[in-house]
Each structure stands twice: as C-alpha cells, then as structure tokens.
N, C-alpha and C positions, 0 to 999 in steps of 0.2 A: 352252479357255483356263482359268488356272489363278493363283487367286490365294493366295499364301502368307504365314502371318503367324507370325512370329518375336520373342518374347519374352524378357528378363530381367526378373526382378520378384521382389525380395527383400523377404519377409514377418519384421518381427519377433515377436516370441513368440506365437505363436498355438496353434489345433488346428482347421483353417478344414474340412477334412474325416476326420469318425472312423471306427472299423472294430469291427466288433459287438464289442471290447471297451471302445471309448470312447479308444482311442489315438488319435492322429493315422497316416494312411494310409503304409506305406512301400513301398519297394519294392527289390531288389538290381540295381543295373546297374554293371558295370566293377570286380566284383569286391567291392564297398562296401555296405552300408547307406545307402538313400536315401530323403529324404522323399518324400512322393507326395500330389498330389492325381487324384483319377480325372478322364476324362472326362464323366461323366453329371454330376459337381458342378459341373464346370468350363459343363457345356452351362445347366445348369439357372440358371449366376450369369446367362449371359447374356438367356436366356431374361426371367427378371427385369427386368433391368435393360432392357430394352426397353422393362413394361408402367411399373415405376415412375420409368423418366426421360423416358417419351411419346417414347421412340426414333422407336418402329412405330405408325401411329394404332389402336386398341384395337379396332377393327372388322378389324382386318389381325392379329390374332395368336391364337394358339387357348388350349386349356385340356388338360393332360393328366388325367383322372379318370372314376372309378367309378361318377360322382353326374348320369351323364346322365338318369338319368329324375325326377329331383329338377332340375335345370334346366330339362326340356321343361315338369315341371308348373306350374315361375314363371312360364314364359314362353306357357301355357296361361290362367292364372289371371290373369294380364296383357289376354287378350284376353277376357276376360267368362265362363269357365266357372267352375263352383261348383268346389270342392275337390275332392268326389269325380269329379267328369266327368273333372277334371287329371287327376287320379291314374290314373285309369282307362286315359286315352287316352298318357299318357306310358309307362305300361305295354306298353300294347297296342304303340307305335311300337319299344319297345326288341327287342318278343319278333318282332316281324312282319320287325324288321333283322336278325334270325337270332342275336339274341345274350342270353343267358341272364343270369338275375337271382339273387342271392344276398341277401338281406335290402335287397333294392329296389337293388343295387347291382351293376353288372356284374363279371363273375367277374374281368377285368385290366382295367386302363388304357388309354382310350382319349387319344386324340390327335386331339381335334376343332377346326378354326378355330370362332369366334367364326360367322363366318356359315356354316359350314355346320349348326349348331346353329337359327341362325334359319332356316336355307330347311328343315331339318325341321321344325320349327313351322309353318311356314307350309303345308309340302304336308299334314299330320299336321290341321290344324287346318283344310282346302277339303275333307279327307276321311276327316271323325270319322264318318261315316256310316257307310263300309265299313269303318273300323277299331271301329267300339265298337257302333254301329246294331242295328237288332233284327236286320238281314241281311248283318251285318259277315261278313267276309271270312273263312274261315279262315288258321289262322295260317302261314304260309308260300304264300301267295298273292304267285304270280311277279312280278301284274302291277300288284300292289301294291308288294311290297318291289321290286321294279325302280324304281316313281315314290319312292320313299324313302331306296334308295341313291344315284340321281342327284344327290339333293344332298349327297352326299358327294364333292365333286371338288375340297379342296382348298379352296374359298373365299376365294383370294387370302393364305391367312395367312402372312405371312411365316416366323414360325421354324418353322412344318410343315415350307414348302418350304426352309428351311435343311439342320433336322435331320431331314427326315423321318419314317415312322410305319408302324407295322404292326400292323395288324387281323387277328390267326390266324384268325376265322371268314369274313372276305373278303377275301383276297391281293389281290382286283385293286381293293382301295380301299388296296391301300401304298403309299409314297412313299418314293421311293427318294432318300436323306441327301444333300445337295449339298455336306454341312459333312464330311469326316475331320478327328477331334479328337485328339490324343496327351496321355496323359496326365502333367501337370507332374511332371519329377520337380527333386530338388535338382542342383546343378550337383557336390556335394562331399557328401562322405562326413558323418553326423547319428548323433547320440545320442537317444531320449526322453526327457525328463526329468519328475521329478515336483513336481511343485508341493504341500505339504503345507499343509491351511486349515482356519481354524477359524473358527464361525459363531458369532458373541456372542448370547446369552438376554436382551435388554436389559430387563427384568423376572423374571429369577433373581437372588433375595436375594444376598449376601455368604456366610449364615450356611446357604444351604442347601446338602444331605448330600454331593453333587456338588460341592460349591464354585460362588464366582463365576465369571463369563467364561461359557468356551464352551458353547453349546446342541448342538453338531454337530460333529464333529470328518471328515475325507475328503482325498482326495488325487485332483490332476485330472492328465493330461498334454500334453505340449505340445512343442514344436518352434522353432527359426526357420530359416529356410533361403532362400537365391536356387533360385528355379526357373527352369527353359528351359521356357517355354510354346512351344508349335507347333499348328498349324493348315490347313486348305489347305479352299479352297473352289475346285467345282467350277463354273464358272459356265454352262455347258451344259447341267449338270443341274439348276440352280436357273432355266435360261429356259425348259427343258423342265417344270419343278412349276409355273411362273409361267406357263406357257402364251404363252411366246412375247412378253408383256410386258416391254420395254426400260425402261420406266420405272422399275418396280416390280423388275428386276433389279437395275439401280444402285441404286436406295432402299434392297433390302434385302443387299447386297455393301456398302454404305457404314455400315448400322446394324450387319453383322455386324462388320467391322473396328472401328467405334468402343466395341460390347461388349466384344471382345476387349481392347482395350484399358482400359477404365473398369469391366468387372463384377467385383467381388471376393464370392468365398463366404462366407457368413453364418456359420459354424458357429462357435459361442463367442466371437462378436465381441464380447457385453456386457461378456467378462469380460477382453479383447484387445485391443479395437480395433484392428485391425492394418491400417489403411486405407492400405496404401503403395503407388503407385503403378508401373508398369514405370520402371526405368532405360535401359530402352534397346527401341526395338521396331525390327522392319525388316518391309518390307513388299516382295513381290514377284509380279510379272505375268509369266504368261509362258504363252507357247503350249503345251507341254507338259511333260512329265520333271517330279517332285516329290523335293525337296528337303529333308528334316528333316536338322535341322542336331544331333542329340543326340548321333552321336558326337563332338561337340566334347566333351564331357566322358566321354567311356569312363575317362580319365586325370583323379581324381577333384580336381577346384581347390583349393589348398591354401593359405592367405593365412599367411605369416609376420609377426614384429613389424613394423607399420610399414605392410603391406599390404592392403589393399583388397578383400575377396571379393565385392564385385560388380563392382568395378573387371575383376577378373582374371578373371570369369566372361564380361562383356563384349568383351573381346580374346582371350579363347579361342574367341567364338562368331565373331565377324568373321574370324576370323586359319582358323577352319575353313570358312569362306565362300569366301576366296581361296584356300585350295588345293584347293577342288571345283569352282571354275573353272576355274585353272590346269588340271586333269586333264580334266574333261567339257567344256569349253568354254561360251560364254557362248549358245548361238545357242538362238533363239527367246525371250530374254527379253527383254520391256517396257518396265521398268520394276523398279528397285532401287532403295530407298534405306532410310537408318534414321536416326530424330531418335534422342537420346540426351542425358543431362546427363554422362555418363560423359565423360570425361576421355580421349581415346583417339586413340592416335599417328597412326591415318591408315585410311581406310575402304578394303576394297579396291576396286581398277581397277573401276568398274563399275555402285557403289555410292555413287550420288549422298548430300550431306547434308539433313537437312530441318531446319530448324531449331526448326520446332513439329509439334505432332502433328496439329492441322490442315493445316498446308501438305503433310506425311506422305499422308493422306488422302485431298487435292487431288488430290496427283499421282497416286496408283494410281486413283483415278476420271477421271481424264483421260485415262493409259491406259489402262483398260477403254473408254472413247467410241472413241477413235480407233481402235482397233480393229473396231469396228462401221463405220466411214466407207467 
C-alpha cells in the first residue's frame, strides 16, 4: 500500500536551496528553465521539522554524522569514566564496528537512531574490559563486533525508517527508504535574478578617503516560483524497518504527511522569509500503481494580466489527475482527496474535498486503519 503526497506551494522571493555557486537550484523540464529544490533539502527540512516541532518523540529520531565517537565519549563520561577512559573506549567501539577514523571522525556519514547510539553505550560500557582491558580483544573480534552491531537494528527511529540509510562498510545494517522523494521543481518557466547590496560602515567618517556609507558592496541571487512537490510513501516497507509495529507506522505515516506539508528549507530565510504555506495539497491511498502528477506541467504555466499563477498551477494539477483516471482507471484507490484555498471549478470524480489540513489527514489515516481491519 501506497501513500501519495501532492503539492502546490508558491515561495516568494527567496534562494531556500543553492548550488556550489550560491544560485538558487534549477533544473530544465518541458523544454524551459526551471526552479528546483532537490530532494536531500527537501528530506533534511523534514527531518527537522520533526525534532523542532516534537513531531516524533526525540528518542524515536536519529542523527546523520561523523562525530560518533565524540557522542559515545559524552555518553561514556556520563556514566562515571574519566576523560581519557571515554576517549579510549569510544575509540576502541568505532574501530572494533569495522569503521575507520580520520581526525577522530568517521570517514562518511552515518545515520544513527538516538537509541541505537545508546544500546552502543550501553553493550560498549558491560564490556570495556574486552574492548580497552589489559586482555582486550583484538580488533576485529567476530564475537565482539557481532554483540555491537546488534545494536544497530534501527532503534525504532522514525525518519531512519522513512528515509532510510547506508553504511558501505556493513550492507546488512542498510535500510532500505520507505519515502521516494521528487525533486520540487517550478510549475512555469524562471529567470535568476540578482539582488545588488550594500553594507553601511556605521562608524566610517563622512570625510574618510572611500567616502561615507558603504563598508561592503556584493550581489546575492534569488528566485520565486510555484513548485509541484511530490512524494510516495511505501508503507510495507516502513512496517517492515518498523518491525511490524502498527502503532508506530501510523505515528510515523502521519508525521511524514504533516512534514510534508508544514517543513520549509532554511537556506537564506534571514534575508527572505519566505514562510508560505502549500496552496493546495492532495493526498492519496492506494493499493498500488504510483502516480506523480509532474507532467501536468511539461507545458510550462503561464499567467496573463489579470491571472493567477498558482491559481492556474492548481487546475493544471487537478485537471491532470482526471485525465489519469479517466485512462488508467481509478481501481485500487482508498482514499483521494485535497484541501486547498485555491479558488477551483470542480475536484475530479473521485476526489473528495477536505476543508482543512487536519481533516486532509484524518482521512488518509483512517484509510490506512481500515485497511488493516
């Protein structure tokens, strides 16, 4: 079963994701120039937005980073070992998990829950004896790192088991992504633009050799754009990361959709604030077949005087809904509907209204339950 999330969400002037020259992201679809936010920005707003809106309880979400042996030593140094014992045995835990150190930091990024960080502490710190002892273990001891990677199973953390994780030196601790993410693009063809600035010396004289005013003179760039966000969550493969927990799949199917909907990326927000909300989302359940809805804009939206470019982004995305109906038919879906403040002639056959984004919500976790019945 397969849940889908469809998106309009029109950002005024911003640069929310850049590209190593400090532009905003684009990309070419339907022949046009189009803005773009990637996937990993888009995953990482949500990710976020989990730990600082207490989506997911903080024991349930992990950490992507380098700095595991600088966490096992806190969490060492926590339970009564002197500094260097920490340091020693966090060490020792990283090198013994088969994974190599670079100025005390591992060579990539890991993707560790919250508890699985602590059940390493805890087996790491019943058996500093064989790991640090005068008769410690050599290093790649089976039967050691066997009791150390066990507690690598996941840990209940929800966005693990969303977006899943890969550890190149132990395949069989990966977790395979329950989330497929598309990356935002515009609905309609975009220009970059440059923003020209200048940074006032407020303590440069009048009289001095530069003149008054500016300390700094630069140029930033920027965009605004409707984007089609799209989404699909696999919910098989998130009961399978969840081990089979019902509970804890709806928890984290309901905090993935309200992310989706409420996380916005940070990038140049000080200077932006571009906090605008989706115009329009639709949400869908369904036994199989996936649905991105982005050739509705292969023919790039074009708002004349007087019209509406998210208005018209909106009824291009519906208006290509029902004719992927009308062709593939509706069977095996759930559950369709979409809340929207968008102004819009008629939802198609199929595609109930919601009138808020909770009741939105409601219902695709209502049909997810009854589906299990």
């Amino acid at each position: 079963m397969f849940l889908e999330v469809h998106v309009i969400q029109n950002y005024a002037l911003s640069n929310l994701n850049r590209d190593d020259t400090g532009a905003p992201k684009t990309c070419e679809f339907g022949g046009v120039r189009r803005a773009r936010i990637s996937s990993q920005c888009l995953k990482r707003a949500v990710r976020t937005y989990f730990r600082e809106e207490a989506v997911v309880p903080s024991a349930q979400l992990s950490y992507r980073t380098k700095r595991l042996r600088f966490e096992l030593d806190d969490r060492f140094t926590a339970r009564g070992l002197d500094a260097e014992m920490a340091a020693t045995l966090a060490v020792a835990v990283v090198e013994q998990l088969g994974l190599k150190l670079k100025n005390d930091k591992t060579e990539y990024l890991l993707m560790l829950g919250t508890q699985e960080i602590e059940q390493l502490a805890v087996i790491a710190h019943d058996n500093r004896e064989a790991l640090i002892g005068p008769k410690k273990a050599a290093k790649g001891d089976k039967a050691l790192q066997s009791l150390l990677l066990d507690a690598l199973g996941g840990g209940e953390a929800v966005d693990l088991a969303l977006f899943g994780r890969m550890i190149a030196d132990k395949p069989d601790k990966n977790v395979d992504a329950a989330v497929q993410m598309a990356h935002a693009f515009s609905t309609h063809a975009v220009a970059t633009e440059f923003d020209f600035y200048s940074a006032v010396d407020d303590l440069q004289p009048n009289d001095a050799e530069e003149g008054a005013g500016a300390g700094m003179l630069g140029t930033t760039l920027y965009n605004s754009a409707a984007y089609y966000r799209y989404a699909n969550l696999d919910l098989g493969q998130l009961e399978t990361n969840l081990d089979g927990n019902q509970n804890q799949v709806t928890a984290a199917a309901k905090a993935f959709v309200a992310g989706m909907i409420h996380a916005v990326p940070t990038g140049k927000q000080t200077g932006s604030a571009a906090q605008n909300p989706p115009a329009l989302i639709m949400l869908v359940v369904r036994d199989k077949g996936l649905w991105s809805l982005a050739n509705a804009f292969v023919k790039p939206v074009r708002a004349t005087a007087g019209e509406d470019l998210v208005q018209l982004s909106g009824s291009a995305l519906v208006s290509h809904y029902a004719k992927i109906s009308r062709l593939y038919g509706a069977a095996g879906i759930r559950y369709a509907a979409a809340a929207t403040y968008l102004d819009l002639e008629a939802l198609p056959a199929g595609v109930a209204t919601a009138e808020s984004v909770d009741e939105l919500i409601h219902g695709a976790m209502d049909a997810l339950a009854a589906a299990h019945e």
